[in-house]
N, C-alpha and C positions, 0 to 999 in steps of 0.2 A: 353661067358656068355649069358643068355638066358636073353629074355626082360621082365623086370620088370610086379610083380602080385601086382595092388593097388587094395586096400579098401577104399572105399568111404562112409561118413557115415555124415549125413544130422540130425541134434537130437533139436529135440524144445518140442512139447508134448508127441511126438511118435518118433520112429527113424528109418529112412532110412537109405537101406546101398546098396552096388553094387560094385561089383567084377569086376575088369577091368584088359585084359587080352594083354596086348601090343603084344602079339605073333600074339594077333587073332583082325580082325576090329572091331567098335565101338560099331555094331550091335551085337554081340557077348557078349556083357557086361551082366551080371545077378546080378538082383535087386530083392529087397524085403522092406517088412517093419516091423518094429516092434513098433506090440501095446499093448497099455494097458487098461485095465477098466477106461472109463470114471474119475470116481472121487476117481481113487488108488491117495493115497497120492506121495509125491516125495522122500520120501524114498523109499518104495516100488518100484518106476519107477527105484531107482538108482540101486536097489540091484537085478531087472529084467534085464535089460539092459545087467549088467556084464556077467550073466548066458545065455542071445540068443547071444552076441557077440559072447561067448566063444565056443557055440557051429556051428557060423557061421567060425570063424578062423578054428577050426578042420576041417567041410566041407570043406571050400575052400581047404584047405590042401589036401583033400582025391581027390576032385573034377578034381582038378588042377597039382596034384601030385608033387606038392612046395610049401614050407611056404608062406604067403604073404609077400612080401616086406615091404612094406608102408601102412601104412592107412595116410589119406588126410579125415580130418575132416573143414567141416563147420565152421567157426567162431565163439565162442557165444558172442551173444550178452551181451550189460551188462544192456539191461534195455528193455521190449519188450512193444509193446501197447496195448499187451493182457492183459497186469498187473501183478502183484508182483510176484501171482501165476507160469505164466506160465515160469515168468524170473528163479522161483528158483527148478520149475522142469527142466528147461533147464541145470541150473548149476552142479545138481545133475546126471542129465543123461552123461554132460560132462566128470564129474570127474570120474563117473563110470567107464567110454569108457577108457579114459587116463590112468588112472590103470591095467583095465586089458589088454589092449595093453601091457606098461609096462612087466607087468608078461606075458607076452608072447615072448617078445624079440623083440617086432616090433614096427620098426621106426613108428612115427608118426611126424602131424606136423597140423597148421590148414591154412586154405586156408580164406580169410576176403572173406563174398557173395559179396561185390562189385567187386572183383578182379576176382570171375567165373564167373560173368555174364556178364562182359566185355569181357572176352575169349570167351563163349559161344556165345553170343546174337550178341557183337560189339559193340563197342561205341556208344551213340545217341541214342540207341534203347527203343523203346514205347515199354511197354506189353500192351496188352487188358484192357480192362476196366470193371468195376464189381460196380453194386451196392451197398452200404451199408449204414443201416439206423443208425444214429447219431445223436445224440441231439445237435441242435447247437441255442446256449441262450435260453433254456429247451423247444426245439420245435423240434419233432423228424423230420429229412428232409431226404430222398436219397441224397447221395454224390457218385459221381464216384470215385474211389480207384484203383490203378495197381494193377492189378492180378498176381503177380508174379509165382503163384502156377501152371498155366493154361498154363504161358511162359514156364515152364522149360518139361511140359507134351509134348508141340508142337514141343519144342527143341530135346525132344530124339523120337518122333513119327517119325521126321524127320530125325534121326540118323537111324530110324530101332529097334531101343530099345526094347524088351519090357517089360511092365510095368506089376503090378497085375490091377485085372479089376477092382477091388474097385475105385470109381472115388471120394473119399473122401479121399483114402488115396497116390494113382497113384503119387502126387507131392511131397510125401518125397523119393519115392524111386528113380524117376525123378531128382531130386534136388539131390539127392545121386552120381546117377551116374555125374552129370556135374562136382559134385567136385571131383570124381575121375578121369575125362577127363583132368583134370587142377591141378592134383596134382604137377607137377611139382613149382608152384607158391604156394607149403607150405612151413610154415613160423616153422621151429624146436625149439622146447622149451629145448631143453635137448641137447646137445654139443656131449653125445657119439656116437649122431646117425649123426652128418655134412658127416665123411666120408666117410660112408656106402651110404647117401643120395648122395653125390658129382660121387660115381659110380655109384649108379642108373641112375642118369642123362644123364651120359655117354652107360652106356647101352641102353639105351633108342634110 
């Protein structure tokens, strides 16, 4: 049995995704992103989404010359600091992905972002720090902030990765690929696929 093809797929405003190829090393993995118009509403993001997955699941297919195994999605959140907004184009981009997975025949499962960046980074570990300006008791101040987005760019630069050059969007396809590095640690929503996943693992 050949070793497992995950998709890794990273969805907050925009969506990262990243093709991870267990036959071949880390460096090897192929990443992208998917965007949208600034102020497209979240249906729109939902009903876009469905239509570049489907045509990245074909790709891979062609690319790869096997179905993907798995996708290994990001966590969503259930409430983000970006606000309401971003929480309910997150949940929309979700349910998109999850569907047409779904009609595709492919396992899924989601990975919580605490549980890959303890695989990736290691326990303990500081990202960088980043300015940002906050009102705090209605007086705007700079506050330091982890940069998470910065940590996961350095994490696959160091892999060999790479990224598109866009450096605004570089960390979702970035954060794409960690969670297909850690797919192993998804969490399956759906029973039919345990043990199809349980030989994956073993493949692996």
């Amino acid at each position: 049995m050949r070793k497992p093809l995950i998709l890794g797929l990273d969805l907050s405003s925009h969506g990262g995704w990243a093709v991870y190829d267990l036959e071949r090393s880390r460096s090897a993995i192929e990443c992208g992103v998917y965007e949208f118009p600034e102020k497209s509403s979240p249906e729109y993001r939902g009903a876009q989404i469905g239509l570049k997955l489907a045509s990245t699941i074909r790709w891979a297919q062609q690319a790869y010359g096997r179905p993907l195994d798995l996708a290994a999605i990001e966590g969503m959140a259930m409430t983000s600091i970006a606000g309401v907004r971003s929480t309910i184009i997150s949940a929309a981009l979700h349910g998109a992905c999850y569907s047409t997975l779904a009609n595709f025949g492919i396992a899924w499962g989601t990975v919580p972002v605490a549980t890959w960046r303890a695989a990736i980074y290691g326990k303990g570990f500081k990202p960088p720090q980043k300015l940002v300006t906050k009102k705090i008791k209605g007086v705007k101040q700079q506050v330091p902030e982890n940069d998470w987005k910065i940590a996961a760019v350095n994490a696959c630069h160091d892999m060999q990765i790479n990224l598109p050059p866009q450096k605004t969007i570089a960390h979702n396809a970035a954060e794409a690929a960690c969670v297909a590095i850690c797919w192993r640690s998804a969490k399956l929503h759906a029973k039919r696929y345990h043990d199809r996943f349980m030989a994956l693992q073993q493949a692996a």
